[in-house]
Structure formats: C-alpha cells, structure tokens
matplotlib code that plots the C-alpha trace (Angstrom):
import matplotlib.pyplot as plt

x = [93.0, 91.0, 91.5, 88.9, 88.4, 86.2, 86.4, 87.9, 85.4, 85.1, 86.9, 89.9, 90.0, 89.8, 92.2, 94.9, 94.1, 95.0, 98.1, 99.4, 99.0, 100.8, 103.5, 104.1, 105.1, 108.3, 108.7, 108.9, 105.7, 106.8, 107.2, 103.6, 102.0, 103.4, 102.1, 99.0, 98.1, 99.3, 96.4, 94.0, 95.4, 95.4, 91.5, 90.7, 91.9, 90.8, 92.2, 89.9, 90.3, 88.7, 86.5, 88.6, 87.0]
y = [52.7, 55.7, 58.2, 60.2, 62.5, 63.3, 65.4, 64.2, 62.6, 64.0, 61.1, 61.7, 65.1, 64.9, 61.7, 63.7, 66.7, 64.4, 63.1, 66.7, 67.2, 64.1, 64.5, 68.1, 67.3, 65.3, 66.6, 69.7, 72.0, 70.7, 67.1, 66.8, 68.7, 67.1, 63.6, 65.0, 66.5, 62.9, 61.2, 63.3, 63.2, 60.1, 59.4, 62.1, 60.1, 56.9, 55.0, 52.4, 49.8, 50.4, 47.2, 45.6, 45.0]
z = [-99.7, -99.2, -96.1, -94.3, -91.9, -88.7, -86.1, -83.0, -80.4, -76.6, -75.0, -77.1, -76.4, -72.8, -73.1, -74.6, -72.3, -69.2, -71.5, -71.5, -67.8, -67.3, -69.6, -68.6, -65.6, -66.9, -69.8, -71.7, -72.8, -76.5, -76.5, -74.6, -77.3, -79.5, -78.2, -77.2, -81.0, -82.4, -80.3, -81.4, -84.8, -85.1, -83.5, -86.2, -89.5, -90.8, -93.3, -95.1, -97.9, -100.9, -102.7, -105.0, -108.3]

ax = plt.figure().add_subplot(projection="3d")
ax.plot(x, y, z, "-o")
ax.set_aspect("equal")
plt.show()
C-alpha cells in the first residue's frame, strides 16, 4: 500500500470549522480540536494499493 499526501480541500476545512463550533458548545475547547484536526487529517491522507506484480 502506498500513502500520500495533499493538502486539505476548502470544504473540509470549512466542514471541520463548523464541527468545532458545534462541538464547542458541549464539549471542551480540546476534544473539538481534536475531532476537528482528525477530519481534516484524515481528508488530507490517502492510502492507495499498489499493482501487484
């Protein structure tokens, strides 16, 4: 498998930013950052297969 990277897309961005906003409000500063850096994080990796031979 090979991994790659990319930086994240504006829709993420503003997706996670809204997360944060929403989470805040329950929860603690942390555990929204937290969630929000893991959906960027994850829109920013991709993991692909590599040709068998």
């Amino acid at each position: 498998m090979g991994v790659e990277g990319r930086p994240p897309t504006p829709a993420v961005i503003a997706t996670a930013a809204v997360l944060f906003y929403l989470l805040k409000q329950d929860h603690d500063t942390v555990t929204a950052l937290v969630l929000a850096a893991a959906v960027i994080g994850l829109d920013c990796v991709r993991i692909r297969r590599t040709k068998r031979l």
